[in-house]
C-alpha positions in Angstrom: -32.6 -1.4 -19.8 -31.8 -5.0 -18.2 -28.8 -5.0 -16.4 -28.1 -8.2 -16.7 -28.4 -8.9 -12.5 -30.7 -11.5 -13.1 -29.5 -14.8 -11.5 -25.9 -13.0 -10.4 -25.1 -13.1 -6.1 -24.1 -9.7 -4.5 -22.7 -9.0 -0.9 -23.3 -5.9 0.5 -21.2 -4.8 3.4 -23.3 -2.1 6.1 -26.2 -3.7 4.2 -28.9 -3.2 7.3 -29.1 0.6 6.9 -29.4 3.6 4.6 -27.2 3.6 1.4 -26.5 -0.2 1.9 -29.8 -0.8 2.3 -31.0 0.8 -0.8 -28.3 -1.1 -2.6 -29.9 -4.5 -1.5 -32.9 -3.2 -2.3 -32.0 -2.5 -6.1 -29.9 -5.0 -7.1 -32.7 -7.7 -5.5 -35.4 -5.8 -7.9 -32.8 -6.4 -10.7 -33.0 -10.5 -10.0 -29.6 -10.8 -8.0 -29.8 -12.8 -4.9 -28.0 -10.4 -2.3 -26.5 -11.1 0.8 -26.3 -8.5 3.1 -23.3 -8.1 6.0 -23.6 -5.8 9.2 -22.6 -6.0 13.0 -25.7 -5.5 14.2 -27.6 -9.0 14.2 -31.3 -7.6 14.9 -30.8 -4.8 12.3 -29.7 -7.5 10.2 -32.3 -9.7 10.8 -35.6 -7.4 10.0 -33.5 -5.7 7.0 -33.4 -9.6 5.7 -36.7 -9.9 6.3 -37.9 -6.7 4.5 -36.0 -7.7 1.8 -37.3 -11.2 1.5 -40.5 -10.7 1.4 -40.6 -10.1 -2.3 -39.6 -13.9 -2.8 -36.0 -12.8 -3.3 -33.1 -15.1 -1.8 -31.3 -12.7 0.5 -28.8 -14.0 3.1 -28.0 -12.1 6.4 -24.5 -12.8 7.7 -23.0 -10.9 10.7 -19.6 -10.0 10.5 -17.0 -7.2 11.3 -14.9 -6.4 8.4 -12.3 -5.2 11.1 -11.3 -8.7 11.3 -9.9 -10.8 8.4 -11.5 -14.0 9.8 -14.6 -13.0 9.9 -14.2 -11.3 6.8 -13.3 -14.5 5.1 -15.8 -16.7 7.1 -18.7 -14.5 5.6 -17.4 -14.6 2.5 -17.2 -18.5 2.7 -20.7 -18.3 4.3 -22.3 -16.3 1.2 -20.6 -18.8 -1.6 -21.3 -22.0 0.3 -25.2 -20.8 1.0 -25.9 -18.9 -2.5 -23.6 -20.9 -4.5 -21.6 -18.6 -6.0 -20.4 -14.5 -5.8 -20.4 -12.2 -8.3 -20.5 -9.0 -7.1 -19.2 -7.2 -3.9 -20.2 -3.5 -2.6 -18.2 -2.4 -0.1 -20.0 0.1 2.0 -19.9 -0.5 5.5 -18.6 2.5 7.9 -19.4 5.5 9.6 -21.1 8.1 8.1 -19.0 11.3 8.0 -16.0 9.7 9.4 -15.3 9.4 13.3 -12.9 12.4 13.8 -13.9 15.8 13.0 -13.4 19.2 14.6 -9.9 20.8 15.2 -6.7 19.0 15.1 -6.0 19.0 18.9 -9.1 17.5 19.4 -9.0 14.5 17.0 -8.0 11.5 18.6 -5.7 8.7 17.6 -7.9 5.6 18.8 -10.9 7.0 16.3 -8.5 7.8 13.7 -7.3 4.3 13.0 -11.0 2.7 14.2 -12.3 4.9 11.0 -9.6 4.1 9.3 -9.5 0.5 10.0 -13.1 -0.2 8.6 -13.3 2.0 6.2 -10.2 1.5 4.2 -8.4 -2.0 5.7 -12.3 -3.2 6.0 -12.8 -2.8 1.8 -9.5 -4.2 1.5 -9.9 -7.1 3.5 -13.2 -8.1 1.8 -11.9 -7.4 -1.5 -9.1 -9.5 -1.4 -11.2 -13.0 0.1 -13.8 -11.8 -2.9 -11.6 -11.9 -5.6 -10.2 -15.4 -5.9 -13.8 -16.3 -6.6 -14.4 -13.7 -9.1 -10.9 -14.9 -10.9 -12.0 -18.4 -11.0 -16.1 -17.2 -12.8 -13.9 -14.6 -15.0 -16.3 -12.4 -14.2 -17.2 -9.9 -11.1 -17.6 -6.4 -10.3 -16.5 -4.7 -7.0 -17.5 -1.3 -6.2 -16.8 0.6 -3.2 -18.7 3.4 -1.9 -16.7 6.0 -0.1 -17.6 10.3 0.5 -17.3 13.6 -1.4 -15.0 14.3 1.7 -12.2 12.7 -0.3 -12.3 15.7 -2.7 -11.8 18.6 0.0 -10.4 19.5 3.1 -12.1 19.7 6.7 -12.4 16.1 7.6 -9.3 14.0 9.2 -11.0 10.8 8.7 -13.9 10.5 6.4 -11.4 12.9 4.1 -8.0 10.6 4.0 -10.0 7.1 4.0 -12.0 8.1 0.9 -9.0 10.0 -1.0 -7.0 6.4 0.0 -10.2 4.5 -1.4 -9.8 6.4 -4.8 -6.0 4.8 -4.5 -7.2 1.3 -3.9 -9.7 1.2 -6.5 -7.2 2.5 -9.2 -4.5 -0.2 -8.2 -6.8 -3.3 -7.3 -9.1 -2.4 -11.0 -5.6 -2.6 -13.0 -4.7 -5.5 -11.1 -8.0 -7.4 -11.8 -9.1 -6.1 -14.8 -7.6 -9.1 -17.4 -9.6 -11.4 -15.1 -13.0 -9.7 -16.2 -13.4 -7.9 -13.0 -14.0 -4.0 -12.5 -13.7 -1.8 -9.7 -15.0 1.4 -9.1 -15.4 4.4 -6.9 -19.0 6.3 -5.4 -18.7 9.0 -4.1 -22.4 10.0 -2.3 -23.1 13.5 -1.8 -25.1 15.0 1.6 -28.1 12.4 1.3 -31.0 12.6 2.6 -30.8 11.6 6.5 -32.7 10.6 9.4 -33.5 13.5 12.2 -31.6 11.1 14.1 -28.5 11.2 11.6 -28.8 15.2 11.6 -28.4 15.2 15.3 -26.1 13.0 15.9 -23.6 15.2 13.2 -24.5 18.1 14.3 -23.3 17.4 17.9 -20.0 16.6 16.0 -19.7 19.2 14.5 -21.0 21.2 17.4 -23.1 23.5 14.8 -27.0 23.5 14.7 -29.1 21.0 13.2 -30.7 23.2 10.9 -27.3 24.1 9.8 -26.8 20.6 9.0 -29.4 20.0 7.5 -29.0 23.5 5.1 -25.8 21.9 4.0 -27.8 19.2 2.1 -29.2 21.5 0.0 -26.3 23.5 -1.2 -26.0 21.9 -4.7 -27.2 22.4 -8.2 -30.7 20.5 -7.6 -31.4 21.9 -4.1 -32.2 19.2 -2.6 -30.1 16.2 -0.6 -29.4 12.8 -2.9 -31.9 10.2 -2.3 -30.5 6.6 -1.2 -31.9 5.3 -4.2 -30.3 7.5 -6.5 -26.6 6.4 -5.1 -27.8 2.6 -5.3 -29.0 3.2 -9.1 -25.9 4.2 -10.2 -23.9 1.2 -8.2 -26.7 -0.9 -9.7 -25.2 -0.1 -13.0 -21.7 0.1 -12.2 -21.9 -4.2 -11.0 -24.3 -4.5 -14.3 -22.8 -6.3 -17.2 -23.3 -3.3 -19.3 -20.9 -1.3 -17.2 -17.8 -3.6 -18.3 -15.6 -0.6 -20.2 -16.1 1.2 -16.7 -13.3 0.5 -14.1 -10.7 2.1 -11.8 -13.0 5.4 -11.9 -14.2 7.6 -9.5 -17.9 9.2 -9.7 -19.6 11.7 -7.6 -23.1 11.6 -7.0 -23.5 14.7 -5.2 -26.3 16.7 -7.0 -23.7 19.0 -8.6 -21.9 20.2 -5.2 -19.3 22.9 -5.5 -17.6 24.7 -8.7 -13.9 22.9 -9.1 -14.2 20.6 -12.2 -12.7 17.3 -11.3 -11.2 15.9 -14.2 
């Protein structure tokens, strides 16, 4: 199926790394010219350079979507060197959110950190994105947020990704006469670095391997692949996805029993 990517620009926010990575990585094999945004100028840097060797035109561009001048100067940055925007993918942000365990435990300064890039962060971007996507009549936005926004356990990663299903509803009916759609991912437990494992598990102050069992405990048995999470927002900022928007979708490998309606 063609998408339709051929020739369109995409920014992807936490680009460098992981799910953003992927993303990049898709949407330059579907012809888009993607510019990638991180804090992290080496990571940056090589990820471009990955990226680029296929003869694609990907632009790295440092920024921290904490702050709304940057966030505005990158966006400036992508449209002055790529000549347009068409599509934005929201996904930088901690993994797992900052501030797990009990309540006594959870402190205020990583609470709004968390919630400062995760939620303001997609908001901030989203509004300096869409006065060019109002003025092409055309543009897809699509945020990727956690399954942790469907159940309790998680202070952070939980309330910043129920509050991202909010904003997409309210921005996608705002934007939608323009020819724009916004939409919701919600990655399950992907497959992670032994790195990533660690570093959760000494959040969580559980075992690795208990971590790592947690991955599995879904209908295919196995953790989500990157790839499989940047398919699907592949096709969500594809022009065949245009009667899709303001809607939430899980890509967890069938976790849990609830049926979310």
């Amino acid at each position: 199926m063609d998408l339709g990517l051929a020739g369109r620009v995409a920014l992807v926010t936490g680009g460098s790394r992981g799910i953003g990575r992927a993303i990049a990585e898709v949407l330059r094999d579907e012809g888009a010219s993607v510019a990638i945004c991180g804090r992290d100028a080496e990571a940056l840097a090589a990820a471009a350079r990955d990226l680029a060797a296929t003869g694609a035109r990907i632009l790295p561009v440092r920024a921290d979507i904490r702050d709304r001048d940057a966030v505005d100067r990158m966006v400036a940055e992508v449209v002055g060197s790529l000549g347009r925007l068409d599509v934005l993918v929201n996904n930088a942000g901690d993994p797992g959110g900052t501030a797990e365990g009990p309540l006594e435990r959870i402190s205020d300064g990583d609470l709004l950190i968390d919630f400062d890039t995760k939620f303001m962060g997609y908001l901030r971007c989203t509004r300096a994105v869409v006065p060019h996507l109002k003025a092409r009549g055309w543009g897809r936005i699509v945020n990727v947020g956690g399954l942790s926004g469907r159940e309790a356990g998680n202070y952070t990663g939980g309330i910043r990704n129920l509050a991202l299903a909010h904003l997409t509803r309210t921005v996608a009916l705002e934007v939608g006469p323009f020819g724009i759609t916004v939409n919701l991912v919600h990655p399950g437990n992907v497959r992670a670095s032994d790195a990533l494992n660690a570093l959760k598990a000494r959040r969580l102050a559980i075992p690795v391997a208990e971590v790592e069992g947690r991955a599995l405990q879904n209908a295919i048995r196995r953790p989500v692949e990157h790839r499989e999470i940047a398919e699907l927002v592949a096709f969500l900022a594809s022009a065949r996805a245009a009667a899709i928007t303001g809607e939430t979708l899980g890509v967890s490998g069938g976790v849990g029993k609830a049926v979310v309606l």
